[in-house]
N, C-alpha and C positions, 0 to 999 in steps of 0.2 A: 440806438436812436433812429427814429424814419426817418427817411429821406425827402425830401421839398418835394419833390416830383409824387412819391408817394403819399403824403400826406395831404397833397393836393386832389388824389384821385380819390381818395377814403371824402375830403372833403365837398368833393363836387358829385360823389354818391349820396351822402348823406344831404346834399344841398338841393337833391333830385335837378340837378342839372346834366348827369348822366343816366337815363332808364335803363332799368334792366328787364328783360324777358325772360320770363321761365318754362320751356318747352313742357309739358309731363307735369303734374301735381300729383302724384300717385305716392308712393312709399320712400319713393327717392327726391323725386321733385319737389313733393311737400316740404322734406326738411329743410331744402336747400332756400328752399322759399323762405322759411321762418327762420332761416339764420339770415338772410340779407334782409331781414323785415327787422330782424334787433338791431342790426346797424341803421338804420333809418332810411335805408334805399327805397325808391322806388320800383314797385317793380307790376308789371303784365301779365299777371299768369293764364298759360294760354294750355288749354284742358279738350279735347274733343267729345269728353264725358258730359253728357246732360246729368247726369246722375251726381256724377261728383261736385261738379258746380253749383248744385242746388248745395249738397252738405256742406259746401264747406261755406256758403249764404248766410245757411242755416246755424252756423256754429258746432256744428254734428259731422266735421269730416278729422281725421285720422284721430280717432276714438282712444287707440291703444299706442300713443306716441305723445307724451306728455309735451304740454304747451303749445303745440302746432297751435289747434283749434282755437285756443284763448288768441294767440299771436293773430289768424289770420283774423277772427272777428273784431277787435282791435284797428286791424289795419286796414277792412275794407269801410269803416265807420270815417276815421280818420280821411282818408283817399290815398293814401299809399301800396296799398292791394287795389287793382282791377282784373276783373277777371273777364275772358273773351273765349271765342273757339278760333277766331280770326287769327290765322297764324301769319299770314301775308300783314297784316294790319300790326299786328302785333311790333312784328320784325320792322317797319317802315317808323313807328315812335317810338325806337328804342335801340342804344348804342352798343350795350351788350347783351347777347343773347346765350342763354344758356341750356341745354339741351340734354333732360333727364328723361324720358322715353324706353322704354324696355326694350328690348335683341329677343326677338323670340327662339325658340329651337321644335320645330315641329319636325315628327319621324326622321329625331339627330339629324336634322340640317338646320343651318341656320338661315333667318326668316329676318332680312330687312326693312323690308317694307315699312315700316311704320318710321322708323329713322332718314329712312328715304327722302320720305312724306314732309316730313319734319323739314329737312335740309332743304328744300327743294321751297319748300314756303320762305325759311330765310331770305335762300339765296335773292328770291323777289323784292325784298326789301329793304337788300345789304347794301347799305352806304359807305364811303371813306370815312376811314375812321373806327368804322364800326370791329367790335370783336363774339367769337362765335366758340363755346368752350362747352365742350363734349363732355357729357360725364356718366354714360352708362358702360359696363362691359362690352367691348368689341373683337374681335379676332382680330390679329395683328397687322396691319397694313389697311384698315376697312378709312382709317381716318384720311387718310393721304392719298388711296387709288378710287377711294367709290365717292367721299363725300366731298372731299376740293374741288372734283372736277364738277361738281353739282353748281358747287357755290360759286366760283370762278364762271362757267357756261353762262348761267343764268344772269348774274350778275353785271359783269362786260368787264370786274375787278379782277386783279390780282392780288392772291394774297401776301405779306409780308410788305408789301409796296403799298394795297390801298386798307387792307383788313386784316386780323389777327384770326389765326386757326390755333386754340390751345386746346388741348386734349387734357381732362382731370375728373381720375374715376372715380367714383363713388367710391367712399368704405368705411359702410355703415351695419350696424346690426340690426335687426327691427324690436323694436322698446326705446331703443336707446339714441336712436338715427339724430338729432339732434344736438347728444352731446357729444356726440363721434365726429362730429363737420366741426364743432364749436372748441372742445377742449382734449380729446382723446387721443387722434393721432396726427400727425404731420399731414399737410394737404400734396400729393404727387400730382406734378404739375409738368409739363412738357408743350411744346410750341413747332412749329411749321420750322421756326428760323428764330433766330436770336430775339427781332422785334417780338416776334410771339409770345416768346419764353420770357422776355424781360419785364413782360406787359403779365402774363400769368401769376410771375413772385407776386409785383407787386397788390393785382388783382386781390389774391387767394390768401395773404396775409393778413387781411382783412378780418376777414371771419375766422381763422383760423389761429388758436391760441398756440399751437406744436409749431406756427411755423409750414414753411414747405419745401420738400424734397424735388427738386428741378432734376427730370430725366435728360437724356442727349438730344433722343428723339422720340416723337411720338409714337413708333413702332415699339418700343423699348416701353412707354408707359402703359401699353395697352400690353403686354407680355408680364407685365408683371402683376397687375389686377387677375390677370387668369392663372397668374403661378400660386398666389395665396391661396387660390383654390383648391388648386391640382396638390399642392402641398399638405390640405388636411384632408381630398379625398383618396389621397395612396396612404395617407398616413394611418387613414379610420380603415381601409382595406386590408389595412396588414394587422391591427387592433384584431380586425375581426377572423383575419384568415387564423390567427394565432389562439384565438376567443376558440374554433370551431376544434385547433387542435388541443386543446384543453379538455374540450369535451370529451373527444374520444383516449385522452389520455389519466381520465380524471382527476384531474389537477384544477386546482382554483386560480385562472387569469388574475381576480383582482386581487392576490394576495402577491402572483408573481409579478403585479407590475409596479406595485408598493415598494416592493424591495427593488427592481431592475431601473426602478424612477428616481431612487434615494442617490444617483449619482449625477454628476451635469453633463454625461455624454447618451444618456439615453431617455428619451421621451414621448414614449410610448402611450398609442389613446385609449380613449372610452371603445367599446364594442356596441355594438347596437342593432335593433333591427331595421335598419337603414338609413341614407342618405337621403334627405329631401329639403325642397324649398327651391330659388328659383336661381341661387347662387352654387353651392358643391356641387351639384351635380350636372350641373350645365355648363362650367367654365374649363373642366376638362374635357368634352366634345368640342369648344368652339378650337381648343388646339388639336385635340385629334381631325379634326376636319382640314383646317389649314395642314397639316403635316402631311395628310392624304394626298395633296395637292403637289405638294414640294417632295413628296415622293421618302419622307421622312420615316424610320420608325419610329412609335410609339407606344411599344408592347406594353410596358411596364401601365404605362398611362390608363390604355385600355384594359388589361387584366381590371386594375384597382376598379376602373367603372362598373366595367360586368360581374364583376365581385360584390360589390355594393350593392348593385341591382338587382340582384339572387338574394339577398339576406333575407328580409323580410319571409322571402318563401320558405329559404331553411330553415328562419326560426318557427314561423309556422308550424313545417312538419317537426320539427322535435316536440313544438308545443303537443302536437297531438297523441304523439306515445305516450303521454301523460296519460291518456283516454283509452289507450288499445287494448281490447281484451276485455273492455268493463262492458258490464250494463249500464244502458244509460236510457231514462226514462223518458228525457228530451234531449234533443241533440243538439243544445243553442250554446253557443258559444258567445262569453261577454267581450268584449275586445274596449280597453280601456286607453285612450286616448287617438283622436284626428290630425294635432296639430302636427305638421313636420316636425319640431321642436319643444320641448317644454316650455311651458307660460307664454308660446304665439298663440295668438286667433289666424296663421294662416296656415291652409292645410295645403298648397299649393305643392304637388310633387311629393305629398307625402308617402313616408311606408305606410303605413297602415291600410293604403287602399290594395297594395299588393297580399299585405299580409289577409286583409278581409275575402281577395276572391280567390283566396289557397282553402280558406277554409267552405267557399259558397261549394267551389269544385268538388270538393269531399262530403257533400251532401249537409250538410251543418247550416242552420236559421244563426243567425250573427246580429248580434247588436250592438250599435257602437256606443261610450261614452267619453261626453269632452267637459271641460269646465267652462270654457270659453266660445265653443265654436255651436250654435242651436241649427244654420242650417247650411248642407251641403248638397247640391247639384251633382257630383260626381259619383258619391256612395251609390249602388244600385240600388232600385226603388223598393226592393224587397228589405231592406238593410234599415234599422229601427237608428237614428241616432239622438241623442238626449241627454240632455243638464241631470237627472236623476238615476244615481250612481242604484239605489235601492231596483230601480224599476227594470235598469240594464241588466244589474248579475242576479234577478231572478232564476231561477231555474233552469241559471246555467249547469254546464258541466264541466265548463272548462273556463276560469279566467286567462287572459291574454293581455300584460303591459307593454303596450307600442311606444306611448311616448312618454317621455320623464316628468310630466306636469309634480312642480315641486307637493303640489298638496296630495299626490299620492303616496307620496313616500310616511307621510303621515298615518295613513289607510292603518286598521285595525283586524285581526280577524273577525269581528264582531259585524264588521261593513262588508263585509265579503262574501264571508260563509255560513251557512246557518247551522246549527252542531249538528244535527241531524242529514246535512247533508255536507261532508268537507271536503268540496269540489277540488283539484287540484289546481294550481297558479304557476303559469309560465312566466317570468319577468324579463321582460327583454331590454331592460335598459338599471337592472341593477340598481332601481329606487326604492324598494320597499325593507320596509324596516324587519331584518330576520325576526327580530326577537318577538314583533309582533306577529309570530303566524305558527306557532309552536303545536306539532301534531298535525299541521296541515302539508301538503303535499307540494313543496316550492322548490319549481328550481330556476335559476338564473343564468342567466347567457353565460358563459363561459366556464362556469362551475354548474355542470349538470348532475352530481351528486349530491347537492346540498336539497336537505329536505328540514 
């Protein structure tokens, strides 16, 4: 049963006599948006996107996240969505502010600035009363030594005494970001000080069906958003280191890990030609950086990075001995999938762009295909990419699967090869269906005998 106290804040949310601000409307801020928009809250959302403020005006913003776009068109009709750039303004009619903004990592450092920005707009606006709940990945101690003292300076308040500092990270997948805040996992929640924390349960229970997991302190909750990280990229590093010793020992990974999985003490992963997106592979530098500092090791940590960040090239070059020694009439190589992920539109951090300039370097024309993604800024401009799977493995010589888009696993050899020419297929993520590709030249990441 809620508590009076509780039930009163759920009630004076929904009674929009408490506003809420939402810093960031992007892939994390958006959700967070459209779940306080289904409890009836009011809320600000404050964008510095010209771009995205039109779309999401327009009914046309986060495309590939079911409901957002219905939810905000809905609510900016109604008057319970406004949207601004005014982050001062923002922060000044509104008692909770919430703060989804992305932590960049530029040449492995970390990049505040834009959080900074963020905090620094609050702090101008920050009232008694008011609470201010962080929810992007941070390195640990960023909440309590760089942004309090933002908000406290500017402000003339102290926290726990005039304002709430709750720290509550994001952990969401992209598809599904939505029902991940709403029904999937427990909300992890941490505060300044007890007021903080006590104010956060009741906060984040709210929108939250699992409930929430209250940390000690906020150092401790921002340590643990980067441990789930670090946990599946040592985990996918050793997949892969073990994937590579397969190879040279010809033995089949996915047979051995069928059997080494069939017990509860071991949990061994997928293999793949790399780690990307803006989560795996970034939330183990934001601890290897802090550890640098604190004068810490973090071998194991770092190997799994630089491990990951080679893949895509080693699979590459094995891709290529598929090739070595032949005639080959053109030298194009088809390279089948952009997204970091299977079934994402984003390609942010993907392999594929490593795996593409292994192969430009080896003198090879490359063409990319995606199902989802028609255009990309990053690909080199010599680099063909395109919705038409036909048009891509033209007259190639060599297919290449980057990413596991479920509809490839579907692929035929009839889509692929033409009999007259039956180009070899490297699969690097172990989607394609053996049975369909019989007399054709397949091998796959970890089992490099299979034809």
């Amino acid at each position: 049963m809620k508590s009076k106290k509780s039930f009163s804040l759920n009630k004076a949310i929904s009674d929009h006599k408490i506003i809420l601000s939402i810093y960031g409307l992007g892939n994390v801020g958006g959700p967070i948006t459209a779940a306080w928009l289904r409890k009836g809250a009011k809320i600000i959302g404050v964008d510095i996107s010209k771009k995205l403020l039109q779309e999401i005006k327009q009914n046309n913003s986060h495309k590939h996240e079911p409901f957002i776009s219905e939810i905000f068109s809905k609510s900016l009709s109604n008057g319970s969505l406004v949207l601004t750039k005014d982050g001062i303004d923002a922060s000044k009619k509104s008692q909770i502010k919430f703060v989804a903004v992305p932590v960049a990592l530029k040449n492995k450092k970390i990049d505040l600035t834009t959080i900074k920005n963020v905090i620094e707009n609050i702090s101008k606006g920050l009232k008694k009363g008011d609470s201010v709940v962080v929810c992007p990945s941070l390195p640990p101690g960023t909440c309590e030594k760089i942004l309090l003292p933002i908000l406290e300076k500017n402000s003339k308040l102290k926290c726990e005494r005039d304002f709430h500092l709750i720290y509550n990270p994001e952990r969401i997948f992209e598809g599904r970001a939505l029902q991940d805040i709403e029904e999937n996992y427990p909300a992890i929640v941490s505060g300044l000080g007890k007021n903080s924390l006590n104010f956060a349960k009741k906060l984040l229970k709210i929108i939250s069906k699992k409930g929430v997991l209250p940390m000690s302190d906020i150092a401790s909750a921002e340590s643990e958003k980067l441990f789930e990280g670090v946990y599946r990229d040592v985990n996918i590093a050793l997949a892969n280191e073990l994937s590579t010793f397969c190879n040279s020992t010809g033995t089949n990974y996915w047979e051995i890990i069928k059997a080494a999985n069939s017990q509860p003490f071991c949990h061994l992963h997928y293999p793949g030609t790399g780690v990307g997106g803006l989560c795996i592979p970034v939330y183990p530098q934001f601890i290897i950086n802090s550890a640098k500092k604190l004068n810490i090791n973090t071998k194991l940590i770092e190997f799994a990075r630089e491990f990951n960040d080679k893949m895509p090239i080693t699979c590459a070059k094995e891709a290529l001995k598929l090739i070595k020694n032949q005639k080959i009439k053109k030298k194009k190589i088809a390279v089948l999938g952009l997204g970091f992920r299977g079934d994402v539109y984003d390609s942010r951090l993907s392999p594929t762009y490593s795996v593409v300039n292994t192969f430009l370097k080896n003198g090879f024309e490359v063409s990319v295909h995606d199902p989802f993604i028609t255009h990309d800024d990053t690909l080199p401009q010599n680099v063909n990419l395109s919705k038409n799977l036909s048009k891509t493995v033209k007259n190639a010589c060599l297919i290449f699967i980057s990413t596991d888009h479920k509809q490839y696993g579907k692929l035929t050899k009839k889509q692929l090869v033409s009999t007259d020419n039956p180009i070899p297929i490297y699969d690097g993520r172990n989607i394609l269906n053996k049975k369909n590709f019989s007399g054709i030249k397949l091998v796959t990441i970890g089992n490099q005998n299979m034809k």
